[in-house]
Residue, then its C-alpha position, 0 to 999 in steps of 0.5 A: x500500500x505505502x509503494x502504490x501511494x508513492x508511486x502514485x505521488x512520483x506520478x503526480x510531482x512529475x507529471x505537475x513538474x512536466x507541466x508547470x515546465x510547459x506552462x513556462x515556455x508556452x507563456x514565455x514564447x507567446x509573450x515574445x511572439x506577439x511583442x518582439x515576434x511581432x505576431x498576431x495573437x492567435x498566431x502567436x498563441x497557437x505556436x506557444x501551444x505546440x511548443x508547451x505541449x512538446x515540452x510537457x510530452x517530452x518532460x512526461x516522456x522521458x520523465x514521469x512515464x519513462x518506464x512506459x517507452x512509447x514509439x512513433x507518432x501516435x503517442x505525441x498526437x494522442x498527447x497533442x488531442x489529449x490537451x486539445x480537449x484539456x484547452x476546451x475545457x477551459x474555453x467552456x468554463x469560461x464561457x458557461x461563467x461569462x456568457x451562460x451565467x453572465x459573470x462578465x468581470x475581469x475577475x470572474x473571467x480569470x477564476x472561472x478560465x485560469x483557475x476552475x477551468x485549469x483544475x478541471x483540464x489538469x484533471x482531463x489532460x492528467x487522466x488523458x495521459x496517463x490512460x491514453x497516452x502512457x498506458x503501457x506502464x501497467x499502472x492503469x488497464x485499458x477500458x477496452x480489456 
């Protein structure tokens, strides 16, 4: 019992580490591509996001899941979709609060997309991972078998 929980909490350190790393280099670059880079926010946004989810993949990779070693190209775009649908849930949080429920302030904005709807997609992108992307360890079974 105590190995599974510390095998649990190594999962979880390393996979936050993975992505406050991530986060780092999608805000840094994102920042330098609409000042100095000069590019137009969504541009600029969407670039940072494939950079941050390369960091993260690779932080998990060859971090947090090494024991699973994954091949090829479906691992990355499984990890690519996986965040894809982690972004979402945070475009709908945001969405449900400013338009649904119509809490408009800038305050409400920022709870409601960066820190209620990061939890919920650090939930999605977390389970994602670990059962779609990184399966092979032995540590969760598939849901198919």
């Amino acid at each position: 019992m105590r190995d599974r929980l510390l095998r649990h909490r190594r999962e979880l350190v390393g996979f936050a580490t993975a992505g406050l790393l991530a986060y780092a280099v999608d805000l840094a670059l994102f920042v330098y591509l609409r000042g100095p880079g000069g590019l137009d926010p969504l541009t600029a946004k969407a670039l940072s996001f494939v950079a941050g989810c390369t960091v993260a993949y690779a932080g998990n990779a060859r971090g947090t899941y090494r024991a699973t070693r994954v091949r090829g190209a479906r691992p990355y775009a499984m990890f690519f979709a996986v965040n894809l649908a982690g972004a979402a849930v945070q475009l709908l949080c945001l969405a449900v609060s400013h338009y649904g429920l119509g809490l408009t302030s800038q305050r409400a904005d920022t709870v409601s997309g960066a820190v209620v709807g990061m939890a919920l997609a650090t939930g999605v992108r977390f389970w994602g991972t670990r059962t779609l992307v990184f399966r092979n360890a032995g540590r969760v079974r598939s849901w198919t078998g």
